[in-house]
C-alpha positions as a Markdown table, in Angstrom:
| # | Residue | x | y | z |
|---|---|---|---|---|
| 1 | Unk | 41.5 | 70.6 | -58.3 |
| 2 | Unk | 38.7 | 73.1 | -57.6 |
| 3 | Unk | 39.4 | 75.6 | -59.5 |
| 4 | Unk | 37.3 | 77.7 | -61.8 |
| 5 | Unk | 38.9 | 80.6 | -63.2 |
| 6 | Unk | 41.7 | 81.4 | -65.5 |
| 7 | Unk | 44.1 | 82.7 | -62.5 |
| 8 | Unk | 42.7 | 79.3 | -60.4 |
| 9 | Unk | 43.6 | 77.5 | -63.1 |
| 10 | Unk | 46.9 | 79.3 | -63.8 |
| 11 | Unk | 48.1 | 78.6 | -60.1 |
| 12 | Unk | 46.7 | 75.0 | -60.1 |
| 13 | Unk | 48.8 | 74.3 | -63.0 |
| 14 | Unk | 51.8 | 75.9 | -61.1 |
| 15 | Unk | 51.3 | 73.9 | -57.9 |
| 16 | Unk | 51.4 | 70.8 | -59.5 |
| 17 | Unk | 54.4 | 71.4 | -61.6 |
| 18 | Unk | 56.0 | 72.4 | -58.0 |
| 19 | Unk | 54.6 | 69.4 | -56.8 |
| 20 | Unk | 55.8 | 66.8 | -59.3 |
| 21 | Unk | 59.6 | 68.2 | -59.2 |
| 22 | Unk | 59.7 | 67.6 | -55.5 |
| 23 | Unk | 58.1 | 64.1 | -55.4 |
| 24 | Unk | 58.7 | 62.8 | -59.1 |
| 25 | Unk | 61.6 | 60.2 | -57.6 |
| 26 | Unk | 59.5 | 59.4 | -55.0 |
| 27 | Unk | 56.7 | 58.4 | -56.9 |
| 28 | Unk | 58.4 | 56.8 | -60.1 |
| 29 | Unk | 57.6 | 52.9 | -58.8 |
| 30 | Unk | 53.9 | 53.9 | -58.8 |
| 31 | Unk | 50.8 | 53.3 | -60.8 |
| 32 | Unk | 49.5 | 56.3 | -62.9 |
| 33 | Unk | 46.3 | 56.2 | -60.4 |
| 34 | Unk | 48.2 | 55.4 | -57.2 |
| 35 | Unk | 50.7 | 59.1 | -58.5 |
| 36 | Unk | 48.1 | 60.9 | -59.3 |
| 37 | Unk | 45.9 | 59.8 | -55.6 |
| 38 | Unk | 49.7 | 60.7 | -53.9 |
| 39 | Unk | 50.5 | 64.4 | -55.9 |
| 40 | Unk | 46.7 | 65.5 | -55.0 |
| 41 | Unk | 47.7 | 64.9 | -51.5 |
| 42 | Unk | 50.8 | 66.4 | -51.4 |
| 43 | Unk | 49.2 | 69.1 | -53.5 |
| 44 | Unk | 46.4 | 69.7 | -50.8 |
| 45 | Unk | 48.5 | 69.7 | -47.8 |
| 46 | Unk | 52.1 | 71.0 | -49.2 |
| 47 | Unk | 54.2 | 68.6 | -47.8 |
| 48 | Unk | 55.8 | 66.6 | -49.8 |
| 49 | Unk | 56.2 | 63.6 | -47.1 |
| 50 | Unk | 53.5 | 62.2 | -47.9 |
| 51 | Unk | 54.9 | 60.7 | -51.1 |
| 52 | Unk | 56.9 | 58.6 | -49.1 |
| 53 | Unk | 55.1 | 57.1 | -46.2 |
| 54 | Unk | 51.7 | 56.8 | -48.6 |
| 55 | Unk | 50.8 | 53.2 | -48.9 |
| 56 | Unk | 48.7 | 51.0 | -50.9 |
| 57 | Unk | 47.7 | 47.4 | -51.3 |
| 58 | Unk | 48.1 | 45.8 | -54.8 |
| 59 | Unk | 44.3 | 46.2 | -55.5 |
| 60 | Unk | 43.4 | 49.1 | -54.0 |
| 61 | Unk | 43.0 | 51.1 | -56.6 |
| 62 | Unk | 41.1 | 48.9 | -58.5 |
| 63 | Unk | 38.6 | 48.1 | -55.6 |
| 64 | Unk | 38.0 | 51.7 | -54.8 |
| 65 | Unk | 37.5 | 52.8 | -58.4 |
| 66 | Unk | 34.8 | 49.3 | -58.7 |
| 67 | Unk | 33.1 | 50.4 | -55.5 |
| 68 | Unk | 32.5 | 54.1 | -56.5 |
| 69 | Unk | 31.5 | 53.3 | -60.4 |
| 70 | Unk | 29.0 | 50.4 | -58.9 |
| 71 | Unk | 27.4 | 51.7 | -55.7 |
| 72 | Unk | 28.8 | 55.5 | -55.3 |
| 73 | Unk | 28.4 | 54.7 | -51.2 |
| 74 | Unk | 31.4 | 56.5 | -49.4 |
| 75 | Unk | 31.3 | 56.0 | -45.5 |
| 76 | Unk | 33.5 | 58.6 | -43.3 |
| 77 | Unk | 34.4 | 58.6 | -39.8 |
| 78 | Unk | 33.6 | 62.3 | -38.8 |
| 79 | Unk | 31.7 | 65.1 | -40.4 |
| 80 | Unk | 34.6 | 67.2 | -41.3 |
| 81 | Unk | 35.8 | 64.5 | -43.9 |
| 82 | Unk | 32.4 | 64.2 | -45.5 |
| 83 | Unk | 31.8 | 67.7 | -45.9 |
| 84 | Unk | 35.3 | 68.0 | -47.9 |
| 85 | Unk | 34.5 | 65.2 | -50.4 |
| 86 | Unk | 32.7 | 66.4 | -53.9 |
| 87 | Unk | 29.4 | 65.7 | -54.9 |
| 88 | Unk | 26.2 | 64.2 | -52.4 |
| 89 | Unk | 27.6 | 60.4 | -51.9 |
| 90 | Unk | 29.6 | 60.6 | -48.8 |
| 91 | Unk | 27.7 | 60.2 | -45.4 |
| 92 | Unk | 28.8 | 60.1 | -41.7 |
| 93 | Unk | 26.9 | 58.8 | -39.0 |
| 94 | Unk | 29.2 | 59.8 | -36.0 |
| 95 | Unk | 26.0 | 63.1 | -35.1 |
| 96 | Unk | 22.9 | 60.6 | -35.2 |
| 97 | Unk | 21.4 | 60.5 | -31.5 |
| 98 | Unk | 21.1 | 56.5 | -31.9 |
| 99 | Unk | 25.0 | 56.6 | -32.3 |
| 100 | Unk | 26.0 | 58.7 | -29.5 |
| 101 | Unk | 23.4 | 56.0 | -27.1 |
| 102 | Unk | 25.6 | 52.9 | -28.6 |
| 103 | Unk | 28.8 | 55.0 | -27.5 |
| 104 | Unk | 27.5 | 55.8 | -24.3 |
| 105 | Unk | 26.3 | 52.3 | -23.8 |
| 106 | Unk | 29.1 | 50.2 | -24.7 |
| 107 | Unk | 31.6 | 52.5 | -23.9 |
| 108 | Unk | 33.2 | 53.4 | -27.0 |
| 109 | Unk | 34.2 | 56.6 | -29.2 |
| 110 | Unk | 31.0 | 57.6 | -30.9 |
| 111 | Unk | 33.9 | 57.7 | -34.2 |
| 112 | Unk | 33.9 | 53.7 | -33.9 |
| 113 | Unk | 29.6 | 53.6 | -32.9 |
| 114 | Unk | 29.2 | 55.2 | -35.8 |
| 115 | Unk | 30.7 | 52.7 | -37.9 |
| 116 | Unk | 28.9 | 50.3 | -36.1 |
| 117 | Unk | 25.8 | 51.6 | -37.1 |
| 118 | Unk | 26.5 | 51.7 | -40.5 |
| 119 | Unk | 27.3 | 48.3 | -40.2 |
| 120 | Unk | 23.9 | 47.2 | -38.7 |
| 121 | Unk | 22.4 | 49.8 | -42.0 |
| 122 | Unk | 24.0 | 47.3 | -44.2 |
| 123 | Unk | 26.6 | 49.8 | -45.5 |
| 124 | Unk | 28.8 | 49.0 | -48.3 |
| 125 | Unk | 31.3 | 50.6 | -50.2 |
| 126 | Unk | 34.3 | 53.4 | -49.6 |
| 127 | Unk | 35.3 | 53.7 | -46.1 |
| 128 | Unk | 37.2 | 56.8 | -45.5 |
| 129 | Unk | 39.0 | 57.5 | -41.8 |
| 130 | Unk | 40.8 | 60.8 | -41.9 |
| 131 | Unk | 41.0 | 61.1 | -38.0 |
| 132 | Unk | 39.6 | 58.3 | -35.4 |
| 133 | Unk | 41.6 | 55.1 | -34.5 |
| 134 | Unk | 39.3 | 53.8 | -33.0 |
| 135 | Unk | 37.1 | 54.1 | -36.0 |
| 136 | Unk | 39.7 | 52.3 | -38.5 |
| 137 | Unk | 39.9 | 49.5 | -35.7 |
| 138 | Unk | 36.2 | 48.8 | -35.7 |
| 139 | Unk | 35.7 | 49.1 | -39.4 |
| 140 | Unk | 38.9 | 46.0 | -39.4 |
| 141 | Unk | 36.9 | 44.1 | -36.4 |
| 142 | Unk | 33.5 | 44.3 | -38.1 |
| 143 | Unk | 35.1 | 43.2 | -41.6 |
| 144 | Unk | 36.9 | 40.4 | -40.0 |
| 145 | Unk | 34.2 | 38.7 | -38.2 |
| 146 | Unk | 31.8 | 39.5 | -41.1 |
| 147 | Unk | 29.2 | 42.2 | -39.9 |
| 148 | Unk | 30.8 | 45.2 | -42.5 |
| 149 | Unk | 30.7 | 45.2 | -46.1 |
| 150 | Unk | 33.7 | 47.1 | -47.3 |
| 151 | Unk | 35.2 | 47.6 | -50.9 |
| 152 | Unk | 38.0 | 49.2 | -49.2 |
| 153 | Unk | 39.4 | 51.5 | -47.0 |
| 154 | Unk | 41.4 | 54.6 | -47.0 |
| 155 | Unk | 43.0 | 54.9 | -43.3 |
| 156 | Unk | 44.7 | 57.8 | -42.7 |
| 157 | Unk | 44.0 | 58.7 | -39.0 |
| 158 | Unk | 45.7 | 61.3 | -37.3 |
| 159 | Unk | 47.5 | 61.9 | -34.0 |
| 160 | Unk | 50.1 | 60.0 | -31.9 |
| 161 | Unk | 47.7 | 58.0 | -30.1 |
| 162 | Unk | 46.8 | 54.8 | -31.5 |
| 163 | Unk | 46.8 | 56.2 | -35.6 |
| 164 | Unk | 49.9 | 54.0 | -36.0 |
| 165 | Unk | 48.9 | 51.0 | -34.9 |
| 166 | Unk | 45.5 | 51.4 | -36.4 |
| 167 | Unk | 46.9 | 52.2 | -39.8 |
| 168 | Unk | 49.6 | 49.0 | -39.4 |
| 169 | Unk | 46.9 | 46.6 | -38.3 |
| 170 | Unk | 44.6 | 47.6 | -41.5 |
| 171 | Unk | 48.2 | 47.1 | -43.6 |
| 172 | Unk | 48.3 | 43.3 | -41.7 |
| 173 | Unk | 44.3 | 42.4 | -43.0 |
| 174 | Unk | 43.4 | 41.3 | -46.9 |
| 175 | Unk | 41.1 | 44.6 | -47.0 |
| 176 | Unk | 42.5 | 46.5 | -50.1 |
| 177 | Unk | 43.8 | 49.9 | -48.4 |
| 178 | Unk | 45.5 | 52.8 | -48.6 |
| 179 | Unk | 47.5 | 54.1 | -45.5 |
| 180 | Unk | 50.2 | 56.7 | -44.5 |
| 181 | Unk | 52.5 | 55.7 | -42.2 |
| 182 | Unk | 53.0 | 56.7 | -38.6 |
| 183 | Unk | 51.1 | 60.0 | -36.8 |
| 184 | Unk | 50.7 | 61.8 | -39.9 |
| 185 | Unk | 47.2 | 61.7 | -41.7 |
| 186 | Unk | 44.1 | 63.6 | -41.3 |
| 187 | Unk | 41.1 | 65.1 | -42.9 |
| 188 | Unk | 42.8 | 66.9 | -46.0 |
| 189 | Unk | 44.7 | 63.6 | -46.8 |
| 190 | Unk | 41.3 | 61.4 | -46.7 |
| 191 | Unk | 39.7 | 64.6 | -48.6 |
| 192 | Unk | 41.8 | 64.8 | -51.2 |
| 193 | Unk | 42.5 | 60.7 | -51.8 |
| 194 | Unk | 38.8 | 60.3 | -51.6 |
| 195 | Unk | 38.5 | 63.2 | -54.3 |
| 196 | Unk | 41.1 | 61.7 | -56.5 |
| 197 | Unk | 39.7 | 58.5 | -57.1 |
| 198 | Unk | 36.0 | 59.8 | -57.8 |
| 199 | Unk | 37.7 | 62.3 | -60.7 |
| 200 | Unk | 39.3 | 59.2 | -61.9 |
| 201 | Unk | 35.8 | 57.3 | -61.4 |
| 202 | Unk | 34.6 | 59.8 | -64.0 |
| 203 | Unk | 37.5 | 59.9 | -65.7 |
| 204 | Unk | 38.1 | 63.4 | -64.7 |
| 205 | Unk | 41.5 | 65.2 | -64.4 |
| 206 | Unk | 42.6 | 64.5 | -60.5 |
């Protein structure tokens, strides 16, 4: 949980107690991974919503756990995600100059260029969207038609334009996924879920 002293600890220990009380009914139908991904969120962004409009796809878990022991490759849609995620294996694209020219020159987010790009750099593994629609969209368009590689997909945009219906859409495809339903998402839900399953990659407390 990122803590690394006594009192760190101490209040860790606290939260999740906290956290577990307010969500255990919630989260009872769950696999031990899937509650454990779902109380690290709630943990990280104390609101205990989450436990009820966080989705997953039967094999999610064991996809995402496969992709990260095997290849380690995590893909994110903006800087701010990949930053928050431990270790040296996450990467964005969205700041490379040969992104923003496919954005200008198609006319599209430089969120969903970037995972273009990664798609013509032969990415595969862990695709994490914490805030672009438009990102989650392309990552399910490039999938379908066979130009992106992905082991699966957290997508957890943000915002009440188009996060939604992104988030539904990736719900409708064979993709294994994780989702939260409706606006709510963001960067320290994808952060944390993304941090969850690489502790349990290395069969670390989450």
């Amino acid at each position: 949980m990122g803590a690394s002293t006594g009192q760190g600890y101490e209040i860790a220990r606290k939260s999740r107690e906290i956290v577990r009380e307010l969500i255990g009914k919630d989260i009872a139908g769950l696999g031990e991974e899937e509650a454990a991904i779902v109380e690290r969120i709630v943990h990280s962004t104390a609101d205990p919503e989450y436990a009820r409009i966080t989705r997953f796809s039967s094999d999610f878990v064991q996809a995402a756990l496969g992709s990260l022991r095997e290849s380690g490759s995590i893909l994110t849609d903006i800087e701010m995600v990949r930053a928050g995620i431990t270790g040296d294996r996450a990467v964005s694209f969205i700041r490379r100059p040969e992104v923003a020219e496919i954005a200008a020159g198609r006319e599209i987010t430089r969120a969903a260029a970037a995972v273009e790009y990664a798609a013509e750099k032969g990415f595969r593994g862990l695709i994490v969207i914490g805030n672009a629609p438009t990102a989650l969209m392309k990552v399910i368009e490039l999938v379908e038609d066979g130009s992106l590689d992905a082991d699966a997909v957290i997508g957890v945009p943000v915002g009440f334009v188009g996060a939604a219906e992104s988030k539904e859409a990736l719900r409708r495809t064979e993709l294994p996924h994780m989702i939260t339903e409706g606006p709510k998402g963001g960067t320290p839900v994808a952060v944390a879920a993304a941090n969850a399953l690489i502790a349990l990659s290395e069969g670390r407390k989450v």
